[in-house]
C-alpha positions in Angstrom: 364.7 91.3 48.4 361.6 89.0 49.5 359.0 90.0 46.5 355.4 89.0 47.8 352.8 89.4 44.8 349.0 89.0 45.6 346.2 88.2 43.5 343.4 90.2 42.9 341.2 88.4 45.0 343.5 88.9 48.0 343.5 92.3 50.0 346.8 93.6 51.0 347.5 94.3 54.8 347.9 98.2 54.5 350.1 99.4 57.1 349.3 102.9 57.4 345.7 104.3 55.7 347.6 107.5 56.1 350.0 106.9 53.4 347.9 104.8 50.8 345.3 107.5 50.8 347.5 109.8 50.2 349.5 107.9 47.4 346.2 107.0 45.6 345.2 111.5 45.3 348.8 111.5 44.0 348.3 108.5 41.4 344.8 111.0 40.4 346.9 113.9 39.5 350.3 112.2 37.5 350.0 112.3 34.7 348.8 116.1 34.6 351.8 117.5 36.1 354.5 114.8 35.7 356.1 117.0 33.0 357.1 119.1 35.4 359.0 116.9 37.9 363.0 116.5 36.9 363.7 113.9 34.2 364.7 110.8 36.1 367.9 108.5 35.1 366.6 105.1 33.5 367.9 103.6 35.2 367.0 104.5 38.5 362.8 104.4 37.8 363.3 101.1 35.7 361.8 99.1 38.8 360.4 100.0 42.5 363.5 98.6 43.6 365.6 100.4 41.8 364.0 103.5 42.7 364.3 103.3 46.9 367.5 102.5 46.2 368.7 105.4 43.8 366.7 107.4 46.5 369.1 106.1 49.1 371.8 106.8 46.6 370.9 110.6 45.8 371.3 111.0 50.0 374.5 109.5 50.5 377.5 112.1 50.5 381.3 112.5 51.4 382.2 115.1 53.2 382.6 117.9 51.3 379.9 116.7 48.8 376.6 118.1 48.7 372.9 115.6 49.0 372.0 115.2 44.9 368.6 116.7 45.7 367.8 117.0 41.9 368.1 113.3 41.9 366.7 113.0 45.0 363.5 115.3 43.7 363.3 113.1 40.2 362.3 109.9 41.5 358.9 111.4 43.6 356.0 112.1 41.5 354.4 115.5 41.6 352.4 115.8 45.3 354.1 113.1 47.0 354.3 113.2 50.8 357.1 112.3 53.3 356.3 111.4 56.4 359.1 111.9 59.4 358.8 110.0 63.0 357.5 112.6 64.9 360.4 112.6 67.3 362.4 113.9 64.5 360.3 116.9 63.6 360.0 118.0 67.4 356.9 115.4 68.8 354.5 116.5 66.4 352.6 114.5 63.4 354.2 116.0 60.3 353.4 115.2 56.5 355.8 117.1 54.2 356.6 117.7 50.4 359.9 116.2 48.8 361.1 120.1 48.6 359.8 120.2 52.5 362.0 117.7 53.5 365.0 118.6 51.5 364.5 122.4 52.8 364.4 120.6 56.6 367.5 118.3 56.1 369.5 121.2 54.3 368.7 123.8 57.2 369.5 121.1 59.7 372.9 120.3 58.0 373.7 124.6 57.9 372.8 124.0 61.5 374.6 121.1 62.6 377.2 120.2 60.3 377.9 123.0 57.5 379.4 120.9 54.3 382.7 121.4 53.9 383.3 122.3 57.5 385.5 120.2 60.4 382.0 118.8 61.6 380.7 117.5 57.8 381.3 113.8 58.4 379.0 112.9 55.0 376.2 110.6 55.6 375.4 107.4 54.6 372.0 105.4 55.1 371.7 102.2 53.3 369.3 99.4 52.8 370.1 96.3 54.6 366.6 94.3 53.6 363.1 95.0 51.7 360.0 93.3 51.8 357.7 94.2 48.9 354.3 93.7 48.2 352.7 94.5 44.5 349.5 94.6 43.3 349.9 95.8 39.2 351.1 99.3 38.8 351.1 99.9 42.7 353.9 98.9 45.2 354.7 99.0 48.7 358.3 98.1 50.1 359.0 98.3 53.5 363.2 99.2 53.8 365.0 98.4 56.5 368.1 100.7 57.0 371.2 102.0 58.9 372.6 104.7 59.0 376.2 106.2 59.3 378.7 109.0 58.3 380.8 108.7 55.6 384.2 108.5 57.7 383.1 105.6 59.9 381.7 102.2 60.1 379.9 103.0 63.2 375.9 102.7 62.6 374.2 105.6 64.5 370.6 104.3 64.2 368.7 101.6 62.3 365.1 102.6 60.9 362.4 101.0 58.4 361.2 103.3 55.2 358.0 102.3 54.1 358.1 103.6 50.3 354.7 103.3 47.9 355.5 103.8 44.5 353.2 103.7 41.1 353.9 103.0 37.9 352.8 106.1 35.9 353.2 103.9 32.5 357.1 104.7 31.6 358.9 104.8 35.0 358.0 103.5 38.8 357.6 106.8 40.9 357.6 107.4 44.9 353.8 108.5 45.7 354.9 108.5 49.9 357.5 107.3 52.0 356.7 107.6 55.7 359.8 105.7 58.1 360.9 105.3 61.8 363.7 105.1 63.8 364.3 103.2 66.6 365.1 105.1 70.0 365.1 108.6 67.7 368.0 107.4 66.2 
């Protein structure tokens, strides 16, 4: 991973207002409600790093196997947005919730792909490179992905995530994550 780390009398290229305004109003509210987010693994909100990629862990799945959405749901802190490419959510500008999204990608799996039936092919989307840029507690990485199911080696679409995360003074938390695909992959 290429780690860029700026001074404090440098100002960070933001690459979407959107996102780090809305990370910052989460960042005011943490510590109130963190309490009543799932308890994380360690090991997975040790680093930034390690978050995005326990986040790309929790989504993975065999067929058969279901997303780990409490997993999934532990690494976000309370009031944290996702943001789809529009194309995905029907051509519209869409900022959604962690349990949003999951709710979205669950009823789109019943739809499309039923686990455990002939069409359930899991899913796989993995990192393939990360650029990140931290400024004390606060950290932006911009993932690259692919994606794939589980049975093949085929990648259906390529994408960059770009995750900010906070450190909330005992683990690194997701505050936002808004990505695109190419071509609507």
């Amino acid at each position: 991973m290429t780690k860029t780390t700026m001074t404090k009398t440098t100002r960070p290229a933001v690459p979407c207002l959107a996102l780090t305004l809305a990370g910052m109003l989460t960042m005011l509210t943490l510590p109130a409600v963190l309490a009543a987010q799932p308890y994380p693994r360690p090991e997975d909100v040790a680093t930034p790093e390690a978050a995005v990629l326990a986040g790309y862990d929790a989504i993975n799945h065999g067929p058969g196997e279901n997303f780990d959405w409490e997993r999934f749901r532990s690494l976000y802190a309370p009031g944290a947005v996702m943001i789809p490419q529009a194309e995905q959510v029907g051509g519209e500008f869409r900022v959604m919730s962690v349990d949003e999204f999951t709710s979205w990608i669950d009823a789109w799996t019943a739809e499309n792909a039923p686990i455990g039936s002939e069409a359930d092919r899991g899913f796989y989307e993995e990192q393939v490179h990360a650029v990140k840029h931290e400024y004390g507690d606060v950290v932006q990485i911009i993932s690259t992905y692919q994606k794939r199911f589980a049975d093949s080696d085929e990648i259906l679409g390529r994408g960059v995530n770009l995750f900010t995360l906070v450190f909330d003074g005992e683990a690194w938390r997701i505050v936002a994550v808004a990505w695109d695909e190419e071509n609507a992959a």
